[in-house]
N, CA, C and O of each residue as an XYZ file, in Angstrom:
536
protein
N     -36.848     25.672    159.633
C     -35.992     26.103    158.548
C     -34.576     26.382    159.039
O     -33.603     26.602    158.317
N     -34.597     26.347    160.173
C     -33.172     26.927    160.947
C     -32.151     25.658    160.156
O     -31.530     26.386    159.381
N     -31.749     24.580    159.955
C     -31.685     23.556    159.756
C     -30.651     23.947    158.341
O     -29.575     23.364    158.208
N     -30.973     24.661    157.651
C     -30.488     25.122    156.710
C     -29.108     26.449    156.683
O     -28.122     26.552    155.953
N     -29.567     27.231    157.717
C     -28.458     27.545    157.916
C     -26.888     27.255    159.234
O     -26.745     26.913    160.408
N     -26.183     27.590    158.269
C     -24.479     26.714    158.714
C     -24.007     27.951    159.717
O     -23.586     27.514    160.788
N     -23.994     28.808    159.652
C     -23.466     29.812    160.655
C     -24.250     31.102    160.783
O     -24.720     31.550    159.737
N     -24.448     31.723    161.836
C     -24.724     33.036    162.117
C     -24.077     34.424    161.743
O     -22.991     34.795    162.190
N     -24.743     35.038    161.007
C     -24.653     36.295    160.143
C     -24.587     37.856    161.019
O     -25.104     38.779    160.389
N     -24.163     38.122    162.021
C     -24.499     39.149    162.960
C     -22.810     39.430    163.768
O     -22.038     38.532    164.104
N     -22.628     40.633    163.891
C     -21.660     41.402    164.600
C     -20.324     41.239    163.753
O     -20.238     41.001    162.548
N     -19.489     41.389    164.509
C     -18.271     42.207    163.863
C     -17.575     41.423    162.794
O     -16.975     41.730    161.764
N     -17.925     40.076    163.527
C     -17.274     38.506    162.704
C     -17.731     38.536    161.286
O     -17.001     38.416    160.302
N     -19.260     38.741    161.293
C     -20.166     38.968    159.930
C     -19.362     39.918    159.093
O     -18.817     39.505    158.069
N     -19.263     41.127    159.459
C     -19.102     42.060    158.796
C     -20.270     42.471    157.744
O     -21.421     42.712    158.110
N     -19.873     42.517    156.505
C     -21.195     42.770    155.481
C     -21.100     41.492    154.619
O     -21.138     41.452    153.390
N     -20.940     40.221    155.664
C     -21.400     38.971    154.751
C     -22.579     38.696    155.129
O     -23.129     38.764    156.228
N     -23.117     38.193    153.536
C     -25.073     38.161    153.707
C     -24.807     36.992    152.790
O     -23.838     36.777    152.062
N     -26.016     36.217    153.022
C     -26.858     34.924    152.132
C     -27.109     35.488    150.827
O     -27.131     36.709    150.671
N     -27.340     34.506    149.680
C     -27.935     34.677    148.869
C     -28.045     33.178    147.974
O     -27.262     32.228    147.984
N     -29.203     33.346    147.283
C     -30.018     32.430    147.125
C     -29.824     31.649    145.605
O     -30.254     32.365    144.700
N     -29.464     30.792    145.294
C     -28.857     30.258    143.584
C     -30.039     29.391    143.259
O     -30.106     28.257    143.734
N     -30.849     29.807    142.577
C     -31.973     29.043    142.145
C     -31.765     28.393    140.555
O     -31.787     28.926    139.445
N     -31.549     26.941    141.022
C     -31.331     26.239    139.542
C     -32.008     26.130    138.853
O     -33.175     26.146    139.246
N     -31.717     25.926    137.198
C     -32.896     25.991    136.516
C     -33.410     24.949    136.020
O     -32.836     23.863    135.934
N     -34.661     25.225    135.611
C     -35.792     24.412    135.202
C     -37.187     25.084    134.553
O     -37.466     26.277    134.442
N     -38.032     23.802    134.129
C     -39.022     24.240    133.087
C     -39.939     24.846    134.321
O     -40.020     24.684    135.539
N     -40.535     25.578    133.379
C     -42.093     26.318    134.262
C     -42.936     24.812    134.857
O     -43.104     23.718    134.318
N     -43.355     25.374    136.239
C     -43.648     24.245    137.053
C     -43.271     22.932    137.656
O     -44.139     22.161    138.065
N     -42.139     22.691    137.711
C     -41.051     22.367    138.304
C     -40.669     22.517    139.459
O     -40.357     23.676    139.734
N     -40.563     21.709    140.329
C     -39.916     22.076    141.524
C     -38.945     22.834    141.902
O     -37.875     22.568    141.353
N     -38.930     23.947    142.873
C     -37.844     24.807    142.864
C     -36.649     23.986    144.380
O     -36.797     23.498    145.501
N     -35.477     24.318    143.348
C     -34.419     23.513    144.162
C     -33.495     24.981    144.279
O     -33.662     25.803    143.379
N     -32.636     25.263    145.265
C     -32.248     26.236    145.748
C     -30.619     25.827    146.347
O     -30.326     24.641    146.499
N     -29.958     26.561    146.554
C     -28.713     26.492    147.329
C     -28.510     27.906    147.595
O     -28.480     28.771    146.719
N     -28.285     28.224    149.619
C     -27.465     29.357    149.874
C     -26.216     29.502    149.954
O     -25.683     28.408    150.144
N     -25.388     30.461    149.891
C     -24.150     30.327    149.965
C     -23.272     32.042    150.031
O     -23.617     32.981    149.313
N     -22.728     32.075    150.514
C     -22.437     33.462    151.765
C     -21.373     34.208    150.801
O     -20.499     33.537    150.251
N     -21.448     35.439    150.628
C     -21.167     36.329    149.925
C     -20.969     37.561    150.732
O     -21.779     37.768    151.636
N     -19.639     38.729    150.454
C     -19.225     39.710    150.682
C     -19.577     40.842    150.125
O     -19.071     41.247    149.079
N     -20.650     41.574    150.901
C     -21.111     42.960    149.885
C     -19.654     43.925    149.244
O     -19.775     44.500    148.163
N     -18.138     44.022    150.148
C     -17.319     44.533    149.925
C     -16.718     43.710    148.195
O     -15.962     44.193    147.352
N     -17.089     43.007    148.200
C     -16.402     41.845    147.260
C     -17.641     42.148    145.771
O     -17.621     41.503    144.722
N     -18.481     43.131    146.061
C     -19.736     43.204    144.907
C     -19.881     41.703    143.954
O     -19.318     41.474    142.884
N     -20.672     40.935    144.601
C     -21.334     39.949    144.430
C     -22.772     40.324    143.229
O     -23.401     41.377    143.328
N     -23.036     39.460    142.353
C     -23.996     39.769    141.331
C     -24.698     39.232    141.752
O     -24.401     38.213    142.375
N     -26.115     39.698    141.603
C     -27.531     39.213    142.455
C     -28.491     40.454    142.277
O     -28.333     41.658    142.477
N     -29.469     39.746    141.856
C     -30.674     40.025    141.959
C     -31.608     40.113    143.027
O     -32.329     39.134    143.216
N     -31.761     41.424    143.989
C     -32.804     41.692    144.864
C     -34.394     41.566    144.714
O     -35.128     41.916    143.790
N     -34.640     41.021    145.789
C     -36.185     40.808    145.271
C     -37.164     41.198    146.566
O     -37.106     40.601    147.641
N     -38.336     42.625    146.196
C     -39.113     43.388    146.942
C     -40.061     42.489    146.467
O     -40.136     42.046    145.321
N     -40.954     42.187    147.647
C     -42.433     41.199    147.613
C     -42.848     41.518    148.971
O     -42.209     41.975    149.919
N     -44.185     41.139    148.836
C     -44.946     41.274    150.170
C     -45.292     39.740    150.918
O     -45.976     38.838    150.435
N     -44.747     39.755    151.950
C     -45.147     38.852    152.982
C     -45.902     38.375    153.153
O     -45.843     37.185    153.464
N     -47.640     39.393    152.990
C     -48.531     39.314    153.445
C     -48.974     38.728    153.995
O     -50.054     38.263    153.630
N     -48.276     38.306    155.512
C     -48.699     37.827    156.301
C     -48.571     36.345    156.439
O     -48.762     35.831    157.541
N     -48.257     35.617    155.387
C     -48.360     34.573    155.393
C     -46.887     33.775    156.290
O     -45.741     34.088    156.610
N     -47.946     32.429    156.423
C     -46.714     31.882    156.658
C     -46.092     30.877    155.995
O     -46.857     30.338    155.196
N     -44.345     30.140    156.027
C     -44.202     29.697    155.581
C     -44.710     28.134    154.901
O     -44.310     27.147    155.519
N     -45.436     27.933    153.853
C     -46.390     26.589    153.600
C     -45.968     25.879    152.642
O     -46.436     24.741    152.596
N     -44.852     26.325    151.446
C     -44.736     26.420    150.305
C     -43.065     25.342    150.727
O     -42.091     25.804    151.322
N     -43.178     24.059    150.265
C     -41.951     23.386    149.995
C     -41.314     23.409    148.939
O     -41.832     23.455    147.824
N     -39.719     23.367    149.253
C     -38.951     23.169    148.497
C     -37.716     22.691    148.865
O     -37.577     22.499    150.073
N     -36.500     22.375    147.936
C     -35.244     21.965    148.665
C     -34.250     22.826    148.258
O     -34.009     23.330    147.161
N     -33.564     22.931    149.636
C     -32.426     24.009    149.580
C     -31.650     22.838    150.214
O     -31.844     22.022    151.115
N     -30.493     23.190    149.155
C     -29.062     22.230    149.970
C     -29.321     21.242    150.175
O     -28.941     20.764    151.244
N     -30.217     20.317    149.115
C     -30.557     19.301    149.714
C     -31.706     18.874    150.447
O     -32.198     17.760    150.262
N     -32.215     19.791    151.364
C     -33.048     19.746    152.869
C     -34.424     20.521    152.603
O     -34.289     21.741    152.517
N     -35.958     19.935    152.431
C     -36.513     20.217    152.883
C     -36.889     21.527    153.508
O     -36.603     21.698    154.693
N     -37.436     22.366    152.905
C     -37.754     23.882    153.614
C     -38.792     24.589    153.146
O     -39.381     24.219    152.130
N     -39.079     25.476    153.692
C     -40.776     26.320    153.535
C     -40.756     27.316    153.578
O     -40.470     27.926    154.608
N     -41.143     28.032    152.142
C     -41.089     29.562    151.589
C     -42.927     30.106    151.575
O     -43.822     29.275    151.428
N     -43.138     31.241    151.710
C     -44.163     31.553    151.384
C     -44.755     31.624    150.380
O     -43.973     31.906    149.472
N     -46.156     31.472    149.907
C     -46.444     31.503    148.418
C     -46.106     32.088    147.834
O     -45.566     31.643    146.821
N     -46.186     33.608    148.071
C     -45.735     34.895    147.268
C     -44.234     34.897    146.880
O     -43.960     35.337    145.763
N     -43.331     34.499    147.596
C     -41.636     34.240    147.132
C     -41.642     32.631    146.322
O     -40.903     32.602    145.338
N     -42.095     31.831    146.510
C     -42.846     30.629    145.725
C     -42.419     31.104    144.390
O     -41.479     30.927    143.616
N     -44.031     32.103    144.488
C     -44.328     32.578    142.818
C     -43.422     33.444    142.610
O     -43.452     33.359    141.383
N     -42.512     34.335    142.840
C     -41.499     35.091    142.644
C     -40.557     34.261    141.936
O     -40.346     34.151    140.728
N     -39.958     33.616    143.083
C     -39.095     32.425    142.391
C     -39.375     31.965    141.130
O     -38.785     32.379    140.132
N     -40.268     31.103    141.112
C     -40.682     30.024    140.140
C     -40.716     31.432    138.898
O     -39.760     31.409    138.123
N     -41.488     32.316    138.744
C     -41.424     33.101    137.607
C     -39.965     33.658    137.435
O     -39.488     33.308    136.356
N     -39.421     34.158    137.932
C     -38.132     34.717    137.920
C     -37.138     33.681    137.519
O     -36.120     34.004    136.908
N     -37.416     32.363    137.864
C     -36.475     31.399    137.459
C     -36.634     31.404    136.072
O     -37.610     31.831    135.455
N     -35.323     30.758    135.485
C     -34.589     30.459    134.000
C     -34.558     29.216    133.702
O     -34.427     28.605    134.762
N     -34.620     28.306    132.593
C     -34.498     27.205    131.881
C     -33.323     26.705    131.908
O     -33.049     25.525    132.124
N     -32.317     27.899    131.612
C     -30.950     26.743    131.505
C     -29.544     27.761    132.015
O     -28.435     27.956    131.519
N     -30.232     28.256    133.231
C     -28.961     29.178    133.653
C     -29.485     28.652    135.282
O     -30.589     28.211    135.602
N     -28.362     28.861    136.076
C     -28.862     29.642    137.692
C     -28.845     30.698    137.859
O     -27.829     31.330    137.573
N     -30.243     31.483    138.528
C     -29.802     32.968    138.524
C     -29.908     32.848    140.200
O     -30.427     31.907    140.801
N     -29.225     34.151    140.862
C     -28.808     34.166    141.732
C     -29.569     35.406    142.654
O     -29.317     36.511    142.174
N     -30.243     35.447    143.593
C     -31.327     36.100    144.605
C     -31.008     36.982    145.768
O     -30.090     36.463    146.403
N     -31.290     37.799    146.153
C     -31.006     38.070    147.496
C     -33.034     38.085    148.298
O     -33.667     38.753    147.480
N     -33.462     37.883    148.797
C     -34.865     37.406    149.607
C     -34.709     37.407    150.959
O     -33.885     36.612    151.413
N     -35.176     37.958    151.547
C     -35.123     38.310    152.869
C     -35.507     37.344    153.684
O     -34.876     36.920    154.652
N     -36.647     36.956    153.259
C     -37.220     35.630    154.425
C     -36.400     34.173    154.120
O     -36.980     33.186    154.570
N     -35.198     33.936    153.452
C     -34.907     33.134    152.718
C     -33.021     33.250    153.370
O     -32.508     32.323    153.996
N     -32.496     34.173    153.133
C     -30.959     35.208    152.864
C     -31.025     35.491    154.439
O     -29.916     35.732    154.915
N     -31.854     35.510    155.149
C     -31.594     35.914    156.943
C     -32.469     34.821    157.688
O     -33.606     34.589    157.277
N     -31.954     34.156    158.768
C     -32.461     33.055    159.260
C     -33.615     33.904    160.491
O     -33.255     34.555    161.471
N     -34.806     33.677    160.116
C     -35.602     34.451    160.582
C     -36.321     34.542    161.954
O     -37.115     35.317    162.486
N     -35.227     32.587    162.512
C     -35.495     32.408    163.530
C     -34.469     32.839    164.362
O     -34.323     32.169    165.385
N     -33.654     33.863    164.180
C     -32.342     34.057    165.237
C     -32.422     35.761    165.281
O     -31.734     36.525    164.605
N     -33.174     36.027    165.998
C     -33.488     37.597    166.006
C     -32.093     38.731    166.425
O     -32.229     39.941    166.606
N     -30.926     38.044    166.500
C     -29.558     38.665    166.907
C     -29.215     38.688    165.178
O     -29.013     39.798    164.687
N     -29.156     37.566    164.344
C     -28.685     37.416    163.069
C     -30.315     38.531    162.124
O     -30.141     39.220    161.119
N     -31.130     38.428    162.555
C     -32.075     39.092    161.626
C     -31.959     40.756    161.864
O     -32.021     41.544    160.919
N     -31.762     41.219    163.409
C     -31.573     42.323    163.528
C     -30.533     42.805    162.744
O     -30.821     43.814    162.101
N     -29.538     42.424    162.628
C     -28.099     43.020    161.949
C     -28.490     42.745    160.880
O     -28.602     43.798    160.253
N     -28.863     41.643    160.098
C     -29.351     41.999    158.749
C     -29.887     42.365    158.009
O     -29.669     42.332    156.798
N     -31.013     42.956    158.784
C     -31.941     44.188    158.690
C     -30.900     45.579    158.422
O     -31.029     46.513    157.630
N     -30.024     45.333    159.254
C     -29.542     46.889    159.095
C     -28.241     46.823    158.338
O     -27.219     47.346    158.782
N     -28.293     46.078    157.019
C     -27.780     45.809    156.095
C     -28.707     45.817    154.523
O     -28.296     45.513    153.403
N     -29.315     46.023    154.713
C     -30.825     45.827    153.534
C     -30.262     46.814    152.801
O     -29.961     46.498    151.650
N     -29.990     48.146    153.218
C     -29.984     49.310    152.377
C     -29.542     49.001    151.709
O     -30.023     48.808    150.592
N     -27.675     48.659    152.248
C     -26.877     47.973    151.268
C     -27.068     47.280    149.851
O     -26.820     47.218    148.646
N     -27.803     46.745    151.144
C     -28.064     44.975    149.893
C     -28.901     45.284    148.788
O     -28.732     44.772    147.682
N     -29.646     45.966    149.004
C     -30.521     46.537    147.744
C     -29.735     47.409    147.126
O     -29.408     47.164    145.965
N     -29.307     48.509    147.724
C     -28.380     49.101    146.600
C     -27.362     48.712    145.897
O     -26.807     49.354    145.005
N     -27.048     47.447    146.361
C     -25.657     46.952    145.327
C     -26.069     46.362    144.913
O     -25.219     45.670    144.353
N     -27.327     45.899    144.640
C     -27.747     44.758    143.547
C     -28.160     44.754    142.404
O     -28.979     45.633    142.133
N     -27.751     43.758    141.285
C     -27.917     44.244    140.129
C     -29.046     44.929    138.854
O     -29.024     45.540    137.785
N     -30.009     44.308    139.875
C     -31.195     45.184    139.927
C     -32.291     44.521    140.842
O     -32.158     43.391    141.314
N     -33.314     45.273    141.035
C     -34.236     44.547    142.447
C     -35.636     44.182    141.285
O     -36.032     44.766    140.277
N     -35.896     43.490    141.687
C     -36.856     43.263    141.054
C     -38.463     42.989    142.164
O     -38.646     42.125    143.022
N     -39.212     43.880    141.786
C     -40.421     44.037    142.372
C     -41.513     42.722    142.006
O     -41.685     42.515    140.805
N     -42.121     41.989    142.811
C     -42.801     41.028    142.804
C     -44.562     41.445    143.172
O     -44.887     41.391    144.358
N     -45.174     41.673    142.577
C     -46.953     42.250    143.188
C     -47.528     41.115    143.384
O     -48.386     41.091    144.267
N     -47.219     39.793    142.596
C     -48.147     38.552    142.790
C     -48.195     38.580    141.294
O     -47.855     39.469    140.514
N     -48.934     36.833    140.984
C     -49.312     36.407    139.746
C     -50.199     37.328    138.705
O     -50.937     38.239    139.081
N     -50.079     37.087    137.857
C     -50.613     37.838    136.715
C     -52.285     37.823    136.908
O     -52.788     36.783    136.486
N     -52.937     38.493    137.298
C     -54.753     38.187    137.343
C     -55.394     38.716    136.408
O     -56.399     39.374    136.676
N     -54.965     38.555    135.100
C     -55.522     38.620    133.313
C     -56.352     39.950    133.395
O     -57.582     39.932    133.340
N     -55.622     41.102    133.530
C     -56.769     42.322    133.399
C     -55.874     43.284    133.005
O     -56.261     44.429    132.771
């Protein structure tokens, strides 16, 4: 997935610029197509935070960002895909997605930016998993 991102997000150069995620729209079940693109928390950027669980998984789940081929976990999958809109782009902040997870210098510092990032966002939206009819 490294492949996808264009520059490194960490130290002074960064500052409080973070990823975030523009998910275009489309009908329910649809392929999810994506573009990142780098944003200034000082600059209050509109975006939607999104709390989900990992659980462990790993990335299995294709899709295209920027064009390219890449692999999200099921659970941000189904986040996505439900959270996505018909005829708008709405716009994400996702952790496994928004920090390149293979550069542990760029993930550390953006870790210690989260607070932030969640608190300036326009609202977070909590993900538990698919609906299981009960």
């Amino acid at each position: 997935m490294a492949t996808i991102y264009k520059r490194r997000l960490c130290g002074n150069a960064a500052g409080d610029t973070i990823r975030l995620v523009d998910i275009s729209p489309g009908p329910s079940g649809a392929p999810l197509e994506c573009r990142l693109r780098y944003a200034v928390l000082g600059d209050m950027p509109v975006y939607d935070a999104i709390s989900y669980c990992w659980g462990g998984q790993a990335p299995t789940v294709s899709i295209m960002c920027d064009g390219r081929p890449s692999k999200i976990t099921q659970n941000l999958h189904d986040a996505f895909s439900t959270f996505r809109i018909t005829d708008s782009t709405v716009t994400f902040w996702a952790d496994a997605l928004c920090i390149n997870q293979k550069d542990n210098k760029e993930k550390s510092y953006q870790v210690s930016l989260m607070w932030k990032i969640f608190s300036q966002a326009r609202q977070v939206r909590v993900w538990l998993g698919p609906d299981q009819g009960g």
